[in-house]
C-alpha positions as CSV (number, residue, x, y, z in Angstrom):
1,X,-26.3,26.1,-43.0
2,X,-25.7,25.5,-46.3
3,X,-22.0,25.3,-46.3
4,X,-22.4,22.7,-43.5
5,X,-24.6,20.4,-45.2
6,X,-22.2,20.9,-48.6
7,X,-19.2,20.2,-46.3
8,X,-19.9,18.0,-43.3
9,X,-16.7,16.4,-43.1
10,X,-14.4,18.8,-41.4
11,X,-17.1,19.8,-38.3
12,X,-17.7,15.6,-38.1
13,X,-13.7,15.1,-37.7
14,X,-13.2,18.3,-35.3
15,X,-16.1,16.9,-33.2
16,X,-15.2,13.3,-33.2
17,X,-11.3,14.4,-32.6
18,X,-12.7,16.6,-29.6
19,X,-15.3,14.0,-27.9
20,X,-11.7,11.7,-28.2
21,X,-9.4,14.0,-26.9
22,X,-11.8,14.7,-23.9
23,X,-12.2,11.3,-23.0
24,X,-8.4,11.0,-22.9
25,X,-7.9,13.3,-20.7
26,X,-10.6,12.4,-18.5
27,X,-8.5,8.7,-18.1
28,X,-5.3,10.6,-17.8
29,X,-6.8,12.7,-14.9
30,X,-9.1,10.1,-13.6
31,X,-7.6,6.6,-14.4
32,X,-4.0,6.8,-15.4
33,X,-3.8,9.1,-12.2
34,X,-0.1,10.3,-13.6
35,X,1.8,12.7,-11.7
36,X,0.8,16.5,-12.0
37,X,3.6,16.8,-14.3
38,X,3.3,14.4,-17.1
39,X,-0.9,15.3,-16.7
40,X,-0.5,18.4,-17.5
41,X,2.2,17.7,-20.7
42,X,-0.2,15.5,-22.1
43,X,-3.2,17.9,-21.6
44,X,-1.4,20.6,-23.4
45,X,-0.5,18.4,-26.2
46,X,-4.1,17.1,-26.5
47,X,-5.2,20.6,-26.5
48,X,-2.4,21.7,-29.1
49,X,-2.4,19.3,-31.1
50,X,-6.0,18.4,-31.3
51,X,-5.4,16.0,-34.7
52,X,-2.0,14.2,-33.6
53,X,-2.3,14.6,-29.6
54,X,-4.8,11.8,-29.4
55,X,-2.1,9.1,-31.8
56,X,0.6,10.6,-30.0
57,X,-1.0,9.8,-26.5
58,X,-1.9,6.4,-27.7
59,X,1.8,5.4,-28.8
60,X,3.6,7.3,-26.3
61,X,1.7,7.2,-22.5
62,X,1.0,3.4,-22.3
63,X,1.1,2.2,-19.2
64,X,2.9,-1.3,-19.7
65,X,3.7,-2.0,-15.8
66,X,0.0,-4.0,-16.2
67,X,1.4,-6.1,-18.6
68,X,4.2,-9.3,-17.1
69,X,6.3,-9.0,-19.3
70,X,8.3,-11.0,-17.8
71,X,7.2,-14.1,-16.9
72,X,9.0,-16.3,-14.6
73,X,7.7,-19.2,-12.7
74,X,7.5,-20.2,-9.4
75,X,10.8,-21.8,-9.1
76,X,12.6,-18.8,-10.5
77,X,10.8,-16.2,-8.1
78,X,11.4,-18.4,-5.2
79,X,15.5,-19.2,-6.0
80,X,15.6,-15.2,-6.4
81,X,13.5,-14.3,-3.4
82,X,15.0,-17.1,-0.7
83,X,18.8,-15.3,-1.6
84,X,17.5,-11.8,-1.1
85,X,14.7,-12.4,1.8
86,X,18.3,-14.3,3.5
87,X,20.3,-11.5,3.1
88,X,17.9,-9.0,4.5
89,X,17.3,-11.3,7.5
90,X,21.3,-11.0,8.3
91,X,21.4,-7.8,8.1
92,X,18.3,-7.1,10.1
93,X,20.2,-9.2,12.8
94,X,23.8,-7.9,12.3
95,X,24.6,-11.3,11.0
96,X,25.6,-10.1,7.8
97,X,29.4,-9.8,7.7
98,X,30.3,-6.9,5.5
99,X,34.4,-7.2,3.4
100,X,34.7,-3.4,3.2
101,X,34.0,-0.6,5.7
102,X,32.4,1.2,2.9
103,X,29.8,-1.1,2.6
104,X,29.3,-1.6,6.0
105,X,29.0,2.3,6.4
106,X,26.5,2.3,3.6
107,X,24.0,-0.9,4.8
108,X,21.3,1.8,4.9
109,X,21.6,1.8,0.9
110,X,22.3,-2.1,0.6
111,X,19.3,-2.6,2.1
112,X,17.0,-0.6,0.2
113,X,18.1,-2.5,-2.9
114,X,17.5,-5.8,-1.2
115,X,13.8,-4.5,-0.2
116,X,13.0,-2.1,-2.9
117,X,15.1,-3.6,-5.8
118,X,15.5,-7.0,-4.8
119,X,19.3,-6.1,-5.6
120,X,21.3,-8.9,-3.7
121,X,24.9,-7.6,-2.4
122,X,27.9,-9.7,-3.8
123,X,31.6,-9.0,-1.9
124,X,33.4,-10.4,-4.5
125,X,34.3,-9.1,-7.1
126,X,36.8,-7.0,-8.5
127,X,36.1,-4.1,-11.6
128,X,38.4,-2.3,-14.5
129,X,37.1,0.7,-15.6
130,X,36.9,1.7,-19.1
131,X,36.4,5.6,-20.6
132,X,37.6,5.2,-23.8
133,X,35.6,3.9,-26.6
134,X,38.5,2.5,-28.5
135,X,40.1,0.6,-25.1
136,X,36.7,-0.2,-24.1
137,X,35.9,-2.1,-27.7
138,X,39.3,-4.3,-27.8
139,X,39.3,-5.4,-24.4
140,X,35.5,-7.1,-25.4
141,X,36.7,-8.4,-28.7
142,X,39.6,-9.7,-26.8
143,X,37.5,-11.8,-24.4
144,X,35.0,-13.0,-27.3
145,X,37.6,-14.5,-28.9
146,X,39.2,-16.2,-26.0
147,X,35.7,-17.3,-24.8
148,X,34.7,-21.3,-24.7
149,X,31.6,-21.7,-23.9
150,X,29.0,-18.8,-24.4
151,X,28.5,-15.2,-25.1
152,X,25.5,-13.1,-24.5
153,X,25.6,-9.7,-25.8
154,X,22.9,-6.8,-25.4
155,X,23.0,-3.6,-26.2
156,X,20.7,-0.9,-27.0
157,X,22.5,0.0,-29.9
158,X,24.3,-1.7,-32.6
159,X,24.7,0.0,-36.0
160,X,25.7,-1.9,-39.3
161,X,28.8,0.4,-39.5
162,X,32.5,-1.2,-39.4
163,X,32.1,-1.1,-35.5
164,X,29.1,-3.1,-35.6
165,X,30.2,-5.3,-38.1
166,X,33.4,-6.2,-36.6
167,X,31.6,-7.2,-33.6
168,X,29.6,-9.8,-35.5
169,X,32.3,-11.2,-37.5
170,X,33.4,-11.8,-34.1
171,X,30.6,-13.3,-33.1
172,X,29.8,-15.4,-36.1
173,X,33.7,-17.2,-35.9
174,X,32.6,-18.0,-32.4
175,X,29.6,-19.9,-33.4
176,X,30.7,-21.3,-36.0
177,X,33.4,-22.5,-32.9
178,X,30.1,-24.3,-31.6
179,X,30.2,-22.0,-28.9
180,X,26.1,-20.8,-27.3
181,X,26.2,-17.2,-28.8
182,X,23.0,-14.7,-28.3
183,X,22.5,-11.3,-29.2
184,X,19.9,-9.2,-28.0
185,X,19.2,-5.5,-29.3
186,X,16.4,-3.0,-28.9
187,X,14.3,-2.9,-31.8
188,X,14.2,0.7,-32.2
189,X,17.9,1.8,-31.0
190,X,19.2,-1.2,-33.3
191,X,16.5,-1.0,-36.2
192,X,19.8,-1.3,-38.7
193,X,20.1,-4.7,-37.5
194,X,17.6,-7.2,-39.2
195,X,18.1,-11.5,-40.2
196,X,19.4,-10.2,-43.4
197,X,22.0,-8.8,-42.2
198,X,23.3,-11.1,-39.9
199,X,22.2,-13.3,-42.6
200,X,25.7,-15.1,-42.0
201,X,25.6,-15.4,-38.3
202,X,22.4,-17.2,-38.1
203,X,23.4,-19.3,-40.4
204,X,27.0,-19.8,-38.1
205,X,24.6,-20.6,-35.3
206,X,24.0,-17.5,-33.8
207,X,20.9,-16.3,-32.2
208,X,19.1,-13.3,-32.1
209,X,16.5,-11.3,-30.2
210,X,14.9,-8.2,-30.8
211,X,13.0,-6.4,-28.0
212,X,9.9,-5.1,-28.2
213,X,10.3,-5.7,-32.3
214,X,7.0,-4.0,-33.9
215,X,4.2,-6.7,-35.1
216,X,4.1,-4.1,-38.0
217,X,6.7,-2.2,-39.8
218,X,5.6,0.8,-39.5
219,X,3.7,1.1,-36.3
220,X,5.0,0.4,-33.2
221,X,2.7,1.0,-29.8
222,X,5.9,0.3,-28.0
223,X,8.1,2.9,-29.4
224,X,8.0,4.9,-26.1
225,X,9.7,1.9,-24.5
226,X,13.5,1.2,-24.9
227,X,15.8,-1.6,-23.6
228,X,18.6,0.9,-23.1
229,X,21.2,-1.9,-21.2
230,X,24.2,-2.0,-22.5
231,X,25.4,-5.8,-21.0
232,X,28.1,-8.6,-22.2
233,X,28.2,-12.4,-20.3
234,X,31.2,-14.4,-21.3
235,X,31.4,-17.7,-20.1
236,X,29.6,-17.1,-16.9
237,X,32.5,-15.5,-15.7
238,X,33.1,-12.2,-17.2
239,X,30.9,-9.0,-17.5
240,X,30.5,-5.9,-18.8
241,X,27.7,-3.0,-17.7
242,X,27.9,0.9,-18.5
243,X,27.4,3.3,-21.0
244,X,29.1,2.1,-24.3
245,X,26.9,1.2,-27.7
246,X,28.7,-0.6,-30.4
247,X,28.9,2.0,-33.6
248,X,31.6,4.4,-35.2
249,X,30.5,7.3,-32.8
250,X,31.1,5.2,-29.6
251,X,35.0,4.9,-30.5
252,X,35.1,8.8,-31.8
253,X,34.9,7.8,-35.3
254,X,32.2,10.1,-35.8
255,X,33.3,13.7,-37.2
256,X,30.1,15.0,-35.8
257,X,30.7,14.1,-31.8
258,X,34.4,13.9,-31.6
259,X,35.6,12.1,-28.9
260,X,33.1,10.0,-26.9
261,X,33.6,10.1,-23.2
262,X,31.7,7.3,-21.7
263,X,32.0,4.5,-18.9
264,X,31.7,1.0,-18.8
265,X,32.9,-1.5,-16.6
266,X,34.4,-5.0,-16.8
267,X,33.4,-7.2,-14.1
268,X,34.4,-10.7,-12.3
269,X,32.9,-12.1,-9.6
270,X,29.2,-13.3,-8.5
271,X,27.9,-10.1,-9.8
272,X,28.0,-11.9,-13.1
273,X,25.5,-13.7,-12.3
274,X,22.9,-11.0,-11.8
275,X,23.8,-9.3,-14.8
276,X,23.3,-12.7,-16.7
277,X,20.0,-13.0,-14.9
278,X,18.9,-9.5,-16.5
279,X,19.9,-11.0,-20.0
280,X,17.8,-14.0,-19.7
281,X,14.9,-12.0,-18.5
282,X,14.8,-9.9,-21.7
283,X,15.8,-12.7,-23.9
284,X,12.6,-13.8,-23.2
285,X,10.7,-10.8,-23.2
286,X,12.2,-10.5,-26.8
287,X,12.0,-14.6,-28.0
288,X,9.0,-16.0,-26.3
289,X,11.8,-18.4,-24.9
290,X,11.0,-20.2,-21.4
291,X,13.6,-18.2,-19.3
292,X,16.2,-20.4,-17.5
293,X,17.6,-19.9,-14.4
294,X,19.2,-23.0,-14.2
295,X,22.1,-21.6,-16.6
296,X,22.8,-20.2,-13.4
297,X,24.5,-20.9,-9.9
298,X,22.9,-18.2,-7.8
299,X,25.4,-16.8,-5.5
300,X,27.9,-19.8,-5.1
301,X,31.2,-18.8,-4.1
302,X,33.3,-17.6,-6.7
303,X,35.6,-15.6,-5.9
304,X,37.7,-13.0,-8.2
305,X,38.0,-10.1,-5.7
306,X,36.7,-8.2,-2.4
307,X,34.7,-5.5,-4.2
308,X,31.1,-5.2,-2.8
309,X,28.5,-4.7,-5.8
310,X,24.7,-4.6,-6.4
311,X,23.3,-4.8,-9.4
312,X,19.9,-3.1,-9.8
313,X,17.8,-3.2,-12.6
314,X,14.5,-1.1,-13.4
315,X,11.9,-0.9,-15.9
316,X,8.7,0.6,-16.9
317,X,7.3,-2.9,-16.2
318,X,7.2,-2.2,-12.3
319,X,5.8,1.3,-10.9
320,X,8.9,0.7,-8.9
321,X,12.0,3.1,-9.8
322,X,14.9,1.5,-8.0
323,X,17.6,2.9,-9.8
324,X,16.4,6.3,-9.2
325,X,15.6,5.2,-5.3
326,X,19.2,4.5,-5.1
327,X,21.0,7.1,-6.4
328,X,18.4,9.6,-4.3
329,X,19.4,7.8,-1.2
330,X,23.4,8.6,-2.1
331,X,22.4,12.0,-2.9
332,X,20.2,13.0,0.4
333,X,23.2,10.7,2.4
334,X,26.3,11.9,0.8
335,X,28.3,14.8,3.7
336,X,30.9,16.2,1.8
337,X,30.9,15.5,-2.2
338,X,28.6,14.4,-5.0
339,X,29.8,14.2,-8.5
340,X,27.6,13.5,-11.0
341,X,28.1,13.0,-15.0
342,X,25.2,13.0,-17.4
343,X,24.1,13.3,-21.2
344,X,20.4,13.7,-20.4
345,X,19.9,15.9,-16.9
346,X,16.1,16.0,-16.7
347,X,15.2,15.3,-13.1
348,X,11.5,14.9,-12.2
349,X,10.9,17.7,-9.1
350,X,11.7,15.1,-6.2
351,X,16.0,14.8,-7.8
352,X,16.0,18.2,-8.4
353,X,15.2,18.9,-4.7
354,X,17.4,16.8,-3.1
355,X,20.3,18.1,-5.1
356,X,19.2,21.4,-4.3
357,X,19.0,20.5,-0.8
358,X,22.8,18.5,-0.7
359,X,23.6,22.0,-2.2
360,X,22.2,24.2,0.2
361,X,23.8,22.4,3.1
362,X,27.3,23.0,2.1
363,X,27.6,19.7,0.0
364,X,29.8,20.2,-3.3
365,X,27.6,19.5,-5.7
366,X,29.2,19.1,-9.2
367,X,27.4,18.2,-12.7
368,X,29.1,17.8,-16.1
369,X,26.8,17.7,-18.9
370,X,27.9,18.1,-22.5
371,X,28.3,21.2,-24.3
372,X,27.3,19.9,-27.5
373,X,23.2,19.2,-28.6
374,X,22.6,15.7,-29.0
375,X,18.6,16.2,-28.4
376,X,17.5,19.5,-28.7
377,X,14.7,19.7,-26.6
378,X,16.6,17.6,-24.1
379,X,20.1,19.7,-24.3
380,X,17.8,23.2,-23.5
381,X,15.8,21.0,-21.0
382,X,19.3,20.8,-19.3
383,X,20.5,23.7,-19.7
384,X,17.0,24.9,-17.5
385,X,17.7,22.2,-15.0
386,X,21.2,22.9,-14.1
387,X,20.4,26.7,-13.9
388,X,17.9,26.0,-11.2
389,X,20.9,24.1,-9.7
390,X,23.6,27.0,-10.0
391,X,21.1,29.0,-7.8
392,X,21.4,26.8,-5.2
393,X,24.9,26.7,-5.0
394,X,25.9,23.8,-7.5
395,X,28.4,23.9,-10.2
396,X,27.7,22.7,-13.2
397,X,30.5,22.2,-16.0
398,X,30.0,21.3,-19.5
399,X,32.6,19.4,-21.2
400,X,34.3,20.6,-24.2
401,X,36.3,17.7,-25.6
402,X,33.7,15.6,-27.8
403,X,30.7,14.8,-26.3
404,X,30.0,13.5,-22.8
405,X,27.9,10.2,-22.2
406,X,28.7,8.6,-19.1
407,X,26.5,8.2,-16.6
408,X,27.9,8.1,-13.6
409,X,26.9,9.4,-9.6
410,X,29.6,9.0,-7.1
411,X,29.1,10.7,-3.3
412,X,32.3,11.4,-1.1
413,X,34.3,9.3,-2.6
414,X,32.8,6.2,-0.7
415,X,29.9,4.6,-3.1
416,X,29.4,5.6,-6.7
417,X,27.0,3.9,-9.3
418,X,27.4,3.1,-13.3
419,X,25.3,1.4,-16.0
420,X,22.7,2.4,-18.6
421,X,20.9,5.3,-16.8
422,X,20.9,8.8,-17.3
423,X,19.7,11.4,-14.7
424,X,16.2,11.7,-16.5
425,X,12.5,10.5,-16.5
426,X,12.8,9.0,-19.4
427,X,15.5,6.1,-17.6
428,X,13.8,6.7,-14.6
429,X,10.1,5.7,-16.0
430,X,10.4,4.5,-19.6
431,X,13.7,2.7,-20.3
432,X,14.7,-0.6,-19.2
433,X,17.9,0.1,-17.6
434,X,20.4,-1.7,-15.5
435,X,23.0,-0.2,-12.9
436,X,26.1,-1.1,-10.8
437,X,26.5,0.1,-7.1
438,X,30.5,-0.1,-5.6
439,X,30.6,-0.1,-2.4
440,X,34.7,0.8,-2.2
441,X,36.5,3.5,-1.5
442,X,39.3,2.9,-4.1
443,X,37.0,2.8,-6.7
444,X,35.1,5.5,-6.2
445,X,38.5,7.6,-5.7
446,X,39.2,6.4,-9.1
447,X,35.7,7.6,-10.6
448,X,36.4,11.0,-8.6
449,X,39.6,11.3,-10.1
450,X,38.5,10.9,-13.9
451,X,35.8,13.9,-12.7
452,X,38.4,16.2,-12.1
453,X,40.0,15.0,-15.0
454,X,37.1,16.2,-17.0
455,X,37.0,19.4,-15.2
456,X,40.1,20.2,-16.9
457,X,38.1,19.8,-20.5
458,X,35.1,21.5,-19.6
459,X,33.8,25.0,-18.7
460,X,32.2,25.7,-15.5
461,X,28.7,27.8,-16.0
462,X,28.5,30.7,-13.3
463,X,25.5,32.1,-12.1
464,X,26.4,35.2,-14.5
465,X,26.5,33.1,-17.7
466,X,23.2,31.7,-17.2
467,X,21.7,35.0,-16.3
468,X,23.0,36.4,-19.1
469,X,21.8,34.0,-21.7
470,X,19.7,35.7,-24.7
471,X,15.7,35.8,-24.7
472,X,15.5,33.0,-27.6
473,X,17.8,30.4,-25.4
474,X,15.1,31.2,-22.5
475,X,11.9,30.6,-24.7
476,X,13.6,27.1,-25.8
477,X,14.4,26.2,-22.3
478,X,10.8,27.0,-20.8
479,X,9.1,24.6,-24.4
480,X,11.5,22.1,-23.4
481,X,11.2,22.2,-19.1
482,X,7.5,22.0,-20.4
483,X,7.6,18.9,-22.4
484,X,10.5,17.5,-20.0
485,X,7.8,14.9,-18.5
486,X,7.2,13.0,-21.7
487,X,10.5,13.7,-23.6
């Protein structure tokens, strides 16, 4: 008794820290109502970390679908709306006239992005496919420079190395051109960009966004929360969506990775103007800016090809996941193939089944995953995940030659997706990412092709490697499945 009045402190903080943590996982249970999953994660980290859990629940689990973010006015919802509510009417009535069989066989899909992810389907369009940093980064500096009117650039990372530096120089001689140039970065992927130094650039005319930039320096509640798009608009007319950053690493200038294996696409046609859509809506998310549709000419004719393309965007803003609704509809409707390329494979249990399922009924099932730790907890997390899968029937490969960050799906050779996502909760759920669906056979033979490719680079992991693996690679995989739901 008389240690405890001497030293009150300690019993006062374990007490307080305990009432706390209770009451947090009394909301989780009761309130947040999170999947079984994640409420388990987070009750095991509250217990575990008694001290930290209760900081770590606060900057890490909010729920920021309650918040608009985005606020758009009547005008804009009803211009957006009209399109897709007509395009969902055609099809209902078979008035719809589809350009490629493809698409046509796949209106099952097209319309679940017109009702679920208000995705509308442009026929044309055509799309060059990029996997190598270095081709990737002169084709865009090559269209900068040639643009005359605007540029809007967003990417979740760009690092002031010579890549990222480059680019700006780039961008700075365009506005000092007098042309409307905007670039828009995440906050955290980006944090070595600041006004200092694109001290220039402003000064050339440039602007600059920075989303979800912390009110103070060193706490952010909105950490959790990444714009991961990777998305350029050239003159209304050109586009580019897909994997890339802009830093040394992304151009395998990096000793550590090697070569980068990514995939990005170039884009003409009215897709463009969805992408620039996505760009306004988080330019003013990150300015405060009125957004502006009227920059825009929804879905006027413009044509640059026959390609069919949806653009679908999600975001922890909605408690929608439309990008993971569409690439679970290609995976439960694909007959023969389904190849699938991924940094990050940690599906939540509903993707895992359906793969397992495609597996099971003689589908060939294929995932390439790198062989190289970028995460830790994430690479053992995958290693956990594919194993399930190799029981099933899958293969799984993981790719020697650098490090693999595409994020690719494409399912017998007849629809395949590409964009920001990988084939985790964490893009599923947390990240604002944005994804293009091809509806054409011809490209997705192309995406098929680069697969095999890869196979050639990679080593295939048999049910008798993964049984084999040592006792410590097991403990780190069944920590990391564990913590999967809130990595």
């Amino acid at each position: 008794m008389f240690l405890f009045d001497m030293h009150p402190w300690p019993w006062i903080l374990e007490i307080t820290f305990t009432v706390i943590n209770l009451i947090l996982a009394l909301i989780i249970i009761f309130i947040e109502r999170k999947n079984p999953d994640k409420t388990l994660a987070w009750i095991l980290v509250l217990f575990f970390l008694p001290v930290v859990g209760a900081l770590f629940y606060l900057i890490f689990a909010q729920n920021i679908s309650r918040r608009k973010i985005y606020k758009l006015d009547d005008k804009d919802v009803k211009i957006i709306r009209e399109s897709v509510n007509d395009q969902i009417y055609d099809i209902n009535n078979n008035k719809l006239e589809f350009s490629s069989k493809v698409a046509e066989l796949w209106r099952h899909m097209v319309k679940l992005n017109l009702v679920y992810g208000e995705s509308y389907l442009t026929q044309n369009n055509s799309i060059d496919m990029f996997t190598d940093g270095k081709v990737f980064f002169r084709r865009l500096i090559k269209d900068i420079n040639a643009a005359k009117y605007s540029i809007d650039v967003e990417f979740y990372i760009i690092r002031n190395d010579t890549v990222g530096k480059r680019l700006i120089k780039v961008l700075t001689e365009k506005a000092k051109e007098g042309l409307k140039v905007r670039m828009l970065v995440d906050a955290l992927g980006s944090r070595g960009i600041s006004d200092r130094v694109l001290k220039d650039y402003l000064e050339a005319g440039g602007e600059v966004g920075y989303f979800f930039k912390p009110k103070l320096k060193y706490l952010n509640f909105d950490i959790n929360y990444r714009n991961h798009r990777k998305i350029v608009v050239i003159d209304n007319r050109i586009g580019y969506i897909g994997g890339f950053n802009i830093a040394r690493e992304y151009l395998g200038l990096k000793k550590k990775f090697g070569y980068w294996r990514d995939t990005h696409l170039r884009m003409l046609g009215n897709s463009i103007q969805d992408l620039k859509a996505i760009f306004l809506m988080d330019w003013g998310v990150a300015t405060g800016e009125k957004i502006d549709f009227d920059e825009i000419d929804f879905y006027t004719s413009n044509p640059d090809g026959d390609t069919s393309v949806q653009v679908v965007m999600s975001g922890p803003d909605s408690q929608k996941e439309q990008i993971k609704r569409a690439m679970m509809r290609m995976i439960t409707f694909a007959g023969e193939k389904i190849y699938l390329q991924t940094p990050y494979f940690v599906p939540d249990k509903a993707m895992q089944e359906s793969l397992k399922m495609a597996a099971q009924s003689g589908v060939d099932v294929r995932i390439m995953i790198p062989s190289m730790p970028d995460h830790p907890f994430v690479y053992w997390a995958n290693y956990a995940y594919c194993g399930d899968l190799i029981k099933s029937g899958a293969r799984v490969y993981r790719y020697e030659n650098g490090f693999l960050h595409a994020k690719t799906l494409v399912v017998d050779g007849q629809v395949a997706t590409v964009g920001s996502a990988n084939f985790d909760v964490r893009s599923f759920r947390l990240n604002f990412e944005a994804n293009v669906f091809v509806y054409e056979e011809e490209f997705a033979r192309k995406m098929e092709k680069c697969f095999e490719e890869d196979m050639m680079l990679s080593t295939e992991v048999t049910v008798e490697d993964y049984e084999s693996r040592s006792n410590w690679i097991r403990v780190k995989e069944a920590v990391s499945v564990l913590l999967s739901d809130i990595l």
